[in-house]
C-alpha positions in Angstrom: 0.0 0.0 0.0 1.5 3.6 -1.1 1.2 6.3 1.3 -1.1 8.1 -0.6 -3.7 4.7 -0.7 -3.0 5.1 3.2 -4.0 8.4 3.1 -7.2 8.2 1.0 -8.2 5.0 3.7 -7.5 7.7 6.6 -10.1 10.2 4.9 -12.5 7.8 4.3 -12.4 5.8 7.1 -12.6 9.3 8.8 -15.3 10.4 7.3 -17.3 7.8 7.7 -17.2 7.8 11.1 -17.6 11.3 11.7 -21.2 11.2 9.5 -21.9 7.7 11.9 -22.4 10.2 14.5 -23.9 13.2 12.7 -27.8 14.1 13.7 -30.0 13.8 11.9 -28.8 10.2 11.0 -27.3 9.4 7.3 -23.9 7.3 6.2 -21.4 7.9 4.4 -22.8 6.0 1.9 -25.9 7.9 1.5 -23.9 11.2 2.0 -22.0 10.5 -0.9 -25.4 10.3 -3.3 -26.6 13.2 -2.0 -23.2 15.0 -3.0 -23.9 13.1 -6.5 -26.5 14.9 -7.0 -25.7 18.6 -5.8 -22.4 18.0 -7.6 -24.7 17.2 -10.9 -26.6 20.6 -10.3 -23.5 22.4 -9.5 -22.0 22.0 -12.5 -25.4 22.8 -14.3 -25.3 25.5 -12.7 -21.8 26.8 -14.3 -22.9 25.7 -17.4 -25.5 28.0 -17.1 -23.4 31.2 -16.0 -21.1 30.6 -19.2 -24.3 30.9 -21.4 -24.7 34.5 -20.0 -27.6 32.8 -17.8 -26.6 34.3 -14.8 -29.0 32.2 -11.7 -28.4 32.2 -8.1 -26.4 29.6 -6.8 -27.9 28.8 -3.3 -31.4 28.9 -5.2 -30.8 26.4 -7.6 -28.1 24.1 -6.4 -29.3 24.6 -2.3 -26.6 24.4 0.1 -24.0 21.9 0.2 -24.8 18.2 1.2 -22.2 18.9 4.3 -24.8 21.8 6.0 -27.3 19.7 6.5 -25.9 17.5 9.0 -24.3 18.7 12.5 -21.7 17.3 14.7 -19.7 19.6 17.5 -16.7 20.8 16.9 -15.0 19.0 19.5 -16.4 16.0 19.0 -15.3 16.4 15.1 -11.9 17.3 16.1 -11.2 14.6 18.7 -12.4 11.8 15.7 -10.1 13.9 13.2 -7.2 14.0 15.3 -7.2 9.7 16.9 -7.2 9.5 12.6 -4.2 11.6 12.7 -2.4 9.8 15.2 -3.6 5.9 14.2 -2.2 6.2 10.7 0.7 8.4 12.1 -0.1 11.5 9.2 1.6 13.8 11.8 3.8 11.6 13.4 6.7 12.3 10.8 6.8 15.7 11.4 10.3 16.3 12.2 11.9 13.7 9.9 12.7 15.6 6.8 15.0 18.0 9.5 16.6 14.3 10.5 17.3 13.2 7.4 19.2 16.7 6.9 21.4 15.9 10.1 21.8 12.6 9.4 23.4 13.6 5.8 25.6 16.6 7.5 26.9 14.0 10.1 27.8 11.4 7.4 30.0 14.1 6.0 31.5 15.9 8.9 30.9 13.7 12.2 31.7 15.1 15.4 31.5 13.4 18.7 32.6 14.8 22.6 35.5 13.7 24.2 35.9 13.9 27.6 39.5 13.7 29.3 41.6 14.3 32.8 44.6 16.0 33.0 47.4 15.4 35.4 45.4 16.9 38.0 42.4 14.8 37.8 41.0 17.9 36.1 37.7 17.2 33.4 38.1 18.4 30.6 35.3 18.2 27.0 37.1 19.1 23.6 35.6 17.5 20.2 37.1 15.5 17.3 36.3 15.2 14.2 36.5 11.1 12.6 36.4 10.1 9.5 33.3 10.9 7.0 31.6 8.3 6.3 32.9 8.3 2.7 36.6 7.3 4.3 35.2 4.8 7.4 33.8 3.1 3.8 36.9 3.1 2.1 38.7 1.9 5.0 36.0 -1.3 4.8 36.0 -2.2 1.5 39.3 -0.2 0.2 37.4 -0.4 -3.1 36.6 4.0 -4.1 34.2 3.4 -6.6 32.1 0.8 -4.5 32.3 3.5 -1.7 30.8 6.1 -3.7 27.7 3.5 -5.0 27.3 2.7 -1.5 27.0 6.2 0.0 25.1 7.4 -3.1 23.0 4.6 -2.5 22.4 5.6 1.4 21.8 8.9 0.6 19.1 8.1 -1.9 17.5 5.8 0.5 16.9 8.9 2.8 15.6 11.5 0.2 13.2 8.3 -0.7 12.1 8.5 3.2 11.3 12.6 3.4 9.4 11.7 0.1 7.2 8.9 1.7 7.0 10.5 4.9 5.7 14.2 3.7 3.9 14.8 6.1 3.3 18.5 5.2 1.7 17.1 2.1 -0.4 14.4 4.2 -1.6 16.6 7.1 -2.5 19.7 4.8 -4.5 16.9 2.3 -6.2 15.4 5.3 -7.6 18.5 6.8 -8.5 19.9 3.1 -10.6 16.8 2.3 -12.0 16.6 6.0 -11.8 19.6 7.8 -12.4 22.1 4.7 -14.1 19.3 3.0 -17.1 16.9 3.2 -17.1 16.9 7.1 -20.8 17.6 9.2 -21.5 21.5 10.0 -20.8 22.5 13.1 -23.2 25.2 13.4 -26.6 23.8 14.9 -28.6 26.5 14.1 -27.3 26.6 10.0 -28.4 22.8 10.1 -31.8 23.4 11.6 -32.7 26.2 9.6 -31.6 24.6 5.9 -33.9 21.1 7.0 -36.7 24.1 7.4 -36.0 26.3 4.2 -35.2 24.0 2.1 -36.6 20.2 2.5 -39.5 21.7 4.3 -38.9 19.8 7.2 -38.4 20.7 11.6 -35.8 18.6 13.0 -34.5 18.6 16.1 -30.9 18.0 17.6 -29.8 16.2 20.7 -26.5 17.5 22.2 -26.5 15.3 25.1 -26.6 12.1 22.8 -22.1 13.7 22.9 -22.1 14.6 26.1 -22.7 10.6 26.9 -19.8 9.8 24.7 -17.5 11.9 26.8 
């Protein structure tokens, strides 16, 4: 599985739950056909303005499928963020900065030494080894195998920060959830667009979250 498949499973898997727990009650299943068909009407909608048929948008396409379903916003975040830390899309944020020191170091390693003096006297000073270039060469004594070696290394990390971007995962999970397809979480929007436009009173039970807590 590539990490984008893993991330595409986090959204859904995501979403899916967050809409399990929406009021009133739909899937994600049933969401998704209802977004069918606004998405149908949307882009009837711009086919229409680029004839010069110029209609309001909320009129004819309604609000989006998302504002008709509620779900707190801390209960939303708290399901987005155990997503976040089960399939680890923010756990790599510091890595790319790793990979950067671990390269330097390979170069132009330094580690602390610590010695006495006569007197019994502490003292730290530094030294420099051997890059890992020479330790190689002192291995194998072969220069050009060395060179495919450490080349080899170094590739294997860039191919690491690639997988592991996780500025690219955690800005694509919260675009597709967050900014996305995720419940409203403004109680009165939801109430009033059941009213004005499926011609229909609902009513919402908040304490239905303050059980889960």
């Amino acid at each position: 599985m590539t990490r984008n498949e893993v991330l595409i499973q986090a959204c859904e898997q995501c979403l899916k739950e967050l809409y399990s727990k929406a009021q009133p009650s739909i899937t994600w299943e049933e969401f998704e056909e209802e977004n069918k068909i606004y998405i149908k009407k949307y882009r009837e909608w711009q086919r229409a303005e680029r004839e010069g048929n110029h209609i309001d948008l909320t009129k004819y396409c309604g609000p989006r499928p998302y504002e008709f379903y509620y779900l707190p916003k801390d209960v939303l975040k708290n399901i987005c963020d155990s997503y976040v830390d089960a399939y680890k899309i923010d756990s790599q944020k510091n890595l790319l900065d790793i990979i950067e020191v671990l390269k330097n170091y390979c170069n132009n390693p330094i580690i602390d030494i610590y010695e006495k003096d006569e007197d019994g006297i502490g003292h730290r000073s530094y030294m420099h080894p051997d890059n890992l270039e020479k330790e190689l060469e002192k291995i194998l004594h072969n220069t050009s195998t060395v060179r495919i070696i450490q080349d080899k290394f170094f590739e294997f990390l860039n191919m690491a920060g690639d997988f592991y971007n996780w500025n690219y995962d955690l800005n694509s999970f919260n675009t597709t959830v967050y900014l996305g397809a995720s419940p409203c979480s403004n109680k009165e929007t939801v109430i009033n667009n059941w009213k004005q436009y499926r011609n229909k009173d609902i009513e919402i039970d908040e304490s239905i979250y303050n059980e889960e807590d």
